[in-house]
N, C-alpha and C positions, 0 to 999 in steps of 0.2 A: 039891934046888932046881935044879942045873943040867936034870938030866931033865926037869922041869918047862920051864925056859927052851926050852929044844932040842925039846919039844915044841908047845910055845906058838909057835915061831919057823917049825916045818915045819908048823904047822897054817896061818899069816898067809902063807907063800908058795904052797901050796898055794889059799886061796879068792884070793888073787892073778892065779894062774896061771887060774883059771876066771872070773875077773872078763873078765881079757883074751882069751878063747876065745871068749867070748860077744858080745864087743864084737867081736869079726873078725867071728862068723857074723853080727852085725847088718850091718856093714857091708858085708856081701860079699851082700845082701841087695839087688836089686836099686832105684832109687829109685823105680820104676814102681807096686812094690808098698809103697812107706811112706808116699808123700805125696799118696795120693788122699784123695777126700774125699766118703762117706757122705752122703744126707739120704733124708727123705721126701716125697714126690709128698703133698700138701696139697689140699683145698677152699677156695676162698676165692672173696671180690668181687674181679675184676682191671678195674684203669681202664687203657687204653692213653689217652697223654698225651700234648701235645708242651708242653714250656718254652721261653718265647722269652722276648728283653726288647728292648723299644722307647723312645719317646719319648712323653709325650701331649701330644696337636697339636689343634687345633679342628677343627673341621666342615671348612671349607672356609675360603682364607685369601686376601688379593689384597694383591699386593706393588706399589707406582708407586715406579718409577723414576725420579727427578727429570733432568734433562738442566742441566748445571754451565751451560751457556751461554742457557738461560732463566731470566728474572725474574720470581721470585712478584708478582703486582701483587695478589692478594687470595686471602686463605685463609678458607674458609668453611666450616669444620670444626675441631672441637678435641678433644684425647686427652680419651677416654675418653668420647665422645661416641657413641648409635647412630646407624646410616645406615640409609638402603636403600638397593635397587640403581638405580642412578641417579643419586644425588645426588651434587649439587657437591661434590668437594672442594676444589681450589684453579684459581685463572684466571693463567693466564702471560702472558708478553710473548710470543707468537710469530712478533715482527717480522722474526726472524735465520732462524726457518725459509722466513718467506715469499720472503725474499730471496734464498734457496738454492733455491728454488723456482721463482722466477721466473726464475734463474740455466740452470737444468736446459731451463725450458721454452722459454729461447731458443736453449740447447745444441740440443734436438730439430728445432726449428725450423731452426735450419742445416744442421743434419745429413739432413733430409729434402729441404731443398733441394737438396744436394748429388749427394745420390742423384738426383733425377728430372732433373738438370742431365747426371749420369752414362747414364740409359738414353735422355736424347735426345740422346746423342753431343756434347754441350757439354762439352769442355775447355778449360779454361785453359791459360795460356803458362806452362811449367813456371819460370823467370824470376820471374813473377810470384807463383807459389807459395812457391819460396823466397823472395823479400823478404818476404810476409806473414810467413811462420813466423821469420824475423830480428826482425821489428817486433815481434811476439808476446812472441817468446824476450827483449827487453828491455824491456817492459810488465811481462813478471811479476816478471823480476828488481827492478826498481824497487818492484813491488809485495811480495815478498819485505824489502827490506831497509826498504821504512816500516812494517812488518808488526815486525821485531826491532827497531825504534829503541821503537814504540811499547809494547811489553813489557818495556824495561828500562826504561820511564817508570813501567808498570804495579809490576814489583818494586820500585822505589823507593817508589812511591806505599803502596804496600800496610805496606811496613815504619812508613811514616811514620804510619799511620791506626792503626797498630796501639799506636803509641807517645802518639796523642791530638794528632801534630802539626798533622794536615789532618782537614779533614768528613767525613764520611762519602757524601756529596755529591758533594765533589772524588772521592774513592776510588771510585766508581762511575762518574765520568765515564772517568776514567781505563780503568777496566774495558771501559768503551762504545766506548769509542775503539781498542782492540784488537780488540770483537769485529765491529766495523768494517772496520777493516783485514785480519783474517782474509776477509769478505768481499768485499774487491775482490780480493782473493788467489784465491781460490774463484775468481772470474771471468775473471782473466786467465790461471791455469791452465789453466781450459778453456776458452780463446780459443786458446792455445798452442799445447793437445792437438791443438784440431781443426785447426790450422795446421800441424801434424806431421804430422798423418795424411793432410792433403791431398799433401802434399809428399814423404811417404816412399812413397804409394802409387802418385804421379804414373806410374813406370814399370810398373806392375804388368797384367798383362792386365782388359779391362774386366769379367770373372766374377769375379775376386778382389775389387778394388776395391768393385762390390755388394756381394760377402759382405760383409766386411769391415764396409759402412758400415751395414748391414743388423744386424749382432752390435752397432756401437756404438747403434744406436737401439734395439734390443731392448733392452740398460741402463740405455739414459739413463730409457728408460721404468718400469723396476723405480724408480728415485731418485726418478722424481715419484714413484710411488704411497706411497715410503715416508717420504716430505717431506709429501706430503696428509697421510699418517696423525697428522703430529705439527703439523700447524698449525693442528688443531684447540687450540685457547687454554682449554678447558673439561678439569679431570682431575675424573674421575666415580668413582663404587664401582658395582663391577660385581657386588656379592652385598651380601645383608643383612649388619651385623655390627656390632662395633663399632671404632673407633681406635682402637689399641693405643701406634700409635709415631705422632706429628706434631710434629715441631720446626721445621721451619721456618717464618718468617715473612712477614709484608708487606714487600716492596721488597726481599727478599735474594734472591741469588742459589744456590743450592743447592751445599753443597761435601760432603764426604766424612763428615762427622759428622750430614747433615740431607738428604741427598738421597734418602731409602728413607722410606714411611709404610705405615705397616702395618693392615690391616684384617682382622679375625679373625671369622668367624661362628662363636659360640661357643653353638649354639643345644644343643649337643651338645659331648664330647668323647671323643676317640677314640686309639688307639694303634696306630702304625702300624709293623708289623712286616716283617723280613726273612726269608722262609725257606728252606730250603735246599731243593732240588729233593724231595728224600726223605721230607719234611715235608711239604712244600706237595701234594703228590700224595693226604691224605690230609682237607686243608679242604677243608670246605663253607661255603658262608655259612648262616647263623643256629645253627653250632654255640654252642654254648656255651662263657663262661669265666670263670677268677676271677685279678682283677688286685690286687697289691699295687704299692704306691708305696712307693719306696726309703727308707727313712728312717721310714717310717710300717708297720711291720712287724704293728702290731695292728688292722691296715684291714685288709681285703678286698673288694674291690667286683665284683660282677658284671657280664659284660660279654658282648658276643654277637658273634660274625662279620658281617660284611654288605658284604665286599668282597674277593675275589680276583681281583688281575690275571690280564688273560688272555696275557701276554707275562713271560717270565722277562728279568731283566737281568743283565750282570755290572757290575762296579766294583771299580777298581783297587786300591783300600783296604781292600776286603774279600777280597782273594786270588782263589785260582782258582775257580773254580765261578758259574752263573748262579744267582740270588736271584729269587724271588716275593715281590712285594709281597703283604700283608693285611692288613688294619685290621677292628681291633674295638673295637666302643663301647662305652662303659663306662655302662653304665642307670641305675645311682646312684649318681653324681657327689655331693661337697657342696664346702662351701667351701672344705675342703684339698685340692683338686685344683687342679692351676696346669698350663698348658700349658710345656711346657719339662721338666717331670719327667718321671726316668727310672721304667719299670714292668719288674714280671714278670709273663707273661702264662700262664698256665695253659689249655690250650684238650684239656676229653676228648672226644677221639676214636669212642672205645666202651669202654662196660661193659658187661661178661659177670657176672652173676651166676654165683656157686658153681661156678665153672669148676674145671677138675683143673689145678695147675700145678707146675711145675717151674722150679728152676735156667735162666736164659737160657744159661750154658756149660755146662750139660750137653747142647745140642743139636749132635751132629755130621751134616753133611751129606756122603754120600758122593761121588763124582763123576757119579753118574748123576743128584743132585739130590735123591735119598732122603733121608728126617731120620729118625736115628733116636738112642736112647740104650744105657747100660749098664745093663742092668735086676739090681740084684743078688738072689740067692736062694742060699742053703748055700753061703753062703761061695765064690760063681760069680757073675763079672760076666759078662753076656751082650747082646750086641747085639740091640738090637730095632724093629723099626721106629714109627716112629709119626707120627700128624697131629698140625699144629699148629693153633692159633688165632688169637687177638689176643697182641701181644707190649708186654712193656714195657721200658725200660732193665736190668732185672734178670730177669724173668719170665718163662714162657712158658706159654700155655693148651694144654694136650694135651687133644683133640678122639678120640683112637682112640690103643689100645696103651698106655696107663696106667692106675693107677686109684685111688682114696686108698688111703695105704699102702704103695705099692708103694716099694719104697725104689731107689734110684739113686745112681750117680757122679755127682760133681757138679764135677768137674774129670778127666775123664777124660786121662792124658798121651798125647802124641804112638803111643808105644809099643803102646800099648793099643786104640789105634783104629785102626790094621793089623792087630788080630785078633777073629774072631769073640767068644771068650770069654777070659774069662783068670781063673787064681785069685786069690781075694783073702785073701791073710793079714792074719787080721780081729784078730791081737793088734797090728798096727801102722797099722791106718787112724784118721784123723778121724773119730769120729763126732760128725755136726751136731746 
C-alpha cells in the first residue's frame, strides 16, 4: 500500500510539473500570436449608409413677432385656421411708431440743416450752443423723471387689475400714459443729442464736423426706414399654411406668453438634418430614405432628399466642426406624424451587389497610402495589397487582390503590421 501511495504521489507531481511547463511555454508565447483573429473574405449585397436623427418640421414656417408696445385693435385670424399668403392676420395700433417716426424725421430735418448751414460757413456763437445744450440737458431730465413717476403708477396699477381692484380700462390707460411719456423721452433725447453734438463739435475743424454730421444722417436714415417698416398697422402670412399658435386678443397688448403666432405650411413634412462634413460630402438630393419616429418603432416611412445647403455652419452646442444642413421629406406621412418629433433617418448612399468583402479592421494602410491586408495560407499571414470599394461602419468592398474564400486577419496587431509576413500558430487563433 505504501508503494502504491508513493507511487500515486510521484505520479500527481510529476503531470503537475508538465501542467506548469506547458503553461510557461504558453505564456512565453508571444501575444501577437494568440489574439489575432481569422475569418473569411464573403459575397454579399453591401449598402453604404449614413444614420442621422432630426426633427420633423413643416414645409416651410413664418414666425410674427408681436412688439409689447403695440395694441392688437383686431385679430382676423384663429388657431387652427388656413391662410394664404397674404392674408390679414391681425391690425395694430401703430400710433407709437408713427410718433417715433415723425420724431426721426424732424431729427433729419435739423441735422440737414445744420450741415448746409456748415458748408456755407454759417456758425453759431459758441455761447449760444452751450445754452441750448443746457436747456436740452434739463428738458430730458424732466422728461426722464415724469417718465419713472408714471411707471410706478403703471406697477401699482397693474398689481391692482390683477387683483379685480380697477378696469381693465383704467389698467390700459395707465399703460398709455407710460408709453407716452417714453415718447416725449424719445424726443427730448434727441433734442439733447443734437445739442451735444452741436456744441462738442463747435471746435472741431469744418472736414470733421461734416463728417461727423454726415455719419449722423446716414443713421438717422437707416431708423426711418426701419420705423416705415413697422408702421405698417396690417400683419399678413407671407406663405400658405395654417395657424398653429394665436393667442392673442382684441385690445391687448402683447406680452411674453402671446406675442409669437405661428404659421406652418404643412403641405408636406420634412426632417431636417445636421451632418458632419464627412457625411454630407456624399448627399445628393433625391437619394433616397427610410425614417422611423421615435416611439413608433413599427413605422417606417419613406422619404427622399431635396435639399443640401450649399454653406456649412458651425454652433457652439454642437462642439467643433462645421455642420450641413439637409432635409428630407418623408412621402408618406399619416396621421401619427406631428411636427416636433424626433426621427431616424436612414439615407443609402450605394449599393453594390454581390460585392467581395471583408472586415472594415482588417484594412491597414501603409504611409505611402497603399491599403492592403494579411492574407493567410499554411499557416503564413502575408501582406497583400488590395482595392477597395464602397465602405460601411463595419465592412469593406475589395474591388482587386481578394476573392471569396480567401481567408484573412481580421485584427491584425500593431507588431504584425511592421512585418511583411509572419507565422501563425494556428492552435491559438480565433477562428470566426
Amino acid at each position: 500500500m505504501k508503494i502504491k501511495y508513493k507511487l500515486g504521489l510521484l505520479l500527481g507531481i510529476i503531470i503537475l510539473i508538465c501542467i506548469i511547463g506547458i503553461m510557461t511555454i504558453i505564456a512565453a508565447v508571444p501575444s501577437k500570436y494568440r489574439k489575432i483573429e481569422i475569418s473569411t473574405a464573403i459575397r454579399k449585397n453591401l449598402t453604404q449608409r449614413i444614420n442621422a436623427e432630426g426633427l420633423v418640421e413643416p414645409n416651410k414656417q413664418q414666425v410674427i413677432n408681436l412688439d409689447p408696445a403695440q395694441k392688437v385693435l383686431e385679430v382676423l385670424a384663429a388657431e387652427g385656421q388656413n391662410v394664404k399668403k397674404g392674408d390679414l392676420i391681425l391690425r395694430l395700433d401703430s400710433s407709437d411708431n408713427q410718433y417715433k417716426l415723425s420724431v426721426e424725421e424732424i431729427n433729419l430735418k435739423l441735422a440737414e440743416r445744420e450741415l448746409a448751414k456748415l458748408l456755407r460757413n454759417e456758425t453759431a456763437d459758441k455761447m449760444d450752443a452751450e445754452y441750448s445744450y443746457k436747456q436740452a440737458e434739463i428738458a430730458a431730465a424732466s422728461a426722464r423723471t415724469e417718465l419713472s413717476a408714471a411707471q410706478k403708477i403703471l406697477s401699482a396699477d397693474e398689481l391692482l387689475f390683477e387683483k379685480g381692484a380697477i378696469s381693465k380700462k383704467q389698467y390700459e390707460d395707465s399703460l398709455k400714459n407710460v408709453i407716452g411719456k417714453e415718447d416725449v423721452l424719445t424726443l427730448k433725447t434727441m433734442e439733447l443729442d443734437r445739442a451735444y453734438q452741436s456744441f462738442a463739435n463747435f471746435d472741431l475743424d469744418k472736414e470733421e464736423q461734416v463728417f461727423k454730421l454726415r455719419s449722423s444722417i446716414s443713421l438717422i436714415n437707416e431708423n426711418i426706414n426701419n420705423l416705415k417698416s413697422k408702421v405698417d398697422a396690417d400683419t399678413r402670412a407671407n406663405i400658405d399654411g395654417r395657424v398653429v399658435k394665436l393667442d392673442i386678443e382684441k385690445d391687448q397688448y402683447p406680452t411674453s406668453e402671446n406675442s409669437q403666432i405661428f404659421i406652418y405650411d404643412m403641405s408636406r413634412y420634412i426632417v431636417n438634418l445636421r451632418l458632419k462634413q464627412q457625411d454630407a460630402l456624399y448627399i445628393k438630393e433625391g437619394m433616397k430614405a427610410k425614417i422611423k419616429v421615435k416611439g413608433m418603432d413599427e413605422k417606417e416611412y419613406n422619404g427622399t432628399v431635396f435639399d443640401v445647403d450649399e454653406i456649412a455652419t458651425a454652433s457652439v452646442s454642437e462642439g467643433k466642426g462645421s455642420k450641413i444642413n439637409v432635409k428630407v421629406s418623408i412621402d408618406n406621412p399619416d396621421e401619427s406624424i406631428k411636427t416636433g418629433y424626433e426621427a431616424e433617418v436612414k439615407i443609402d448612399l450605394n449599393i453594390k451587389a454581390d460585392a467581395v468583402v471583408v472586415d472594415f479592421e482588417s484594412i491597414i494602410m501603409d504611409k505611402d497610402g497603399k491599403k492592403y491586408i494579411y492574407y493567410v495560407e499554411n499557416n503564413l499571414a502575408r501582406r497583400k495589397i488590395v482595392a477597395t470599394g464602397i465602405e460601411t461602419s463595419f465592412e469593406v468592398e475589395i474591388t482587386e487582390g481578394v476573392i471569396p474564400g480567401d481567408r484573412y486577419v481580421v485584427n491584425p496587431p500593431e507588431d504584425m503590421q511592421e512585418k511583411n509576413s509572419m507565422k501563425i500558430w494556428g492552435w491559438r487563433y480565433e477562428s470566426k
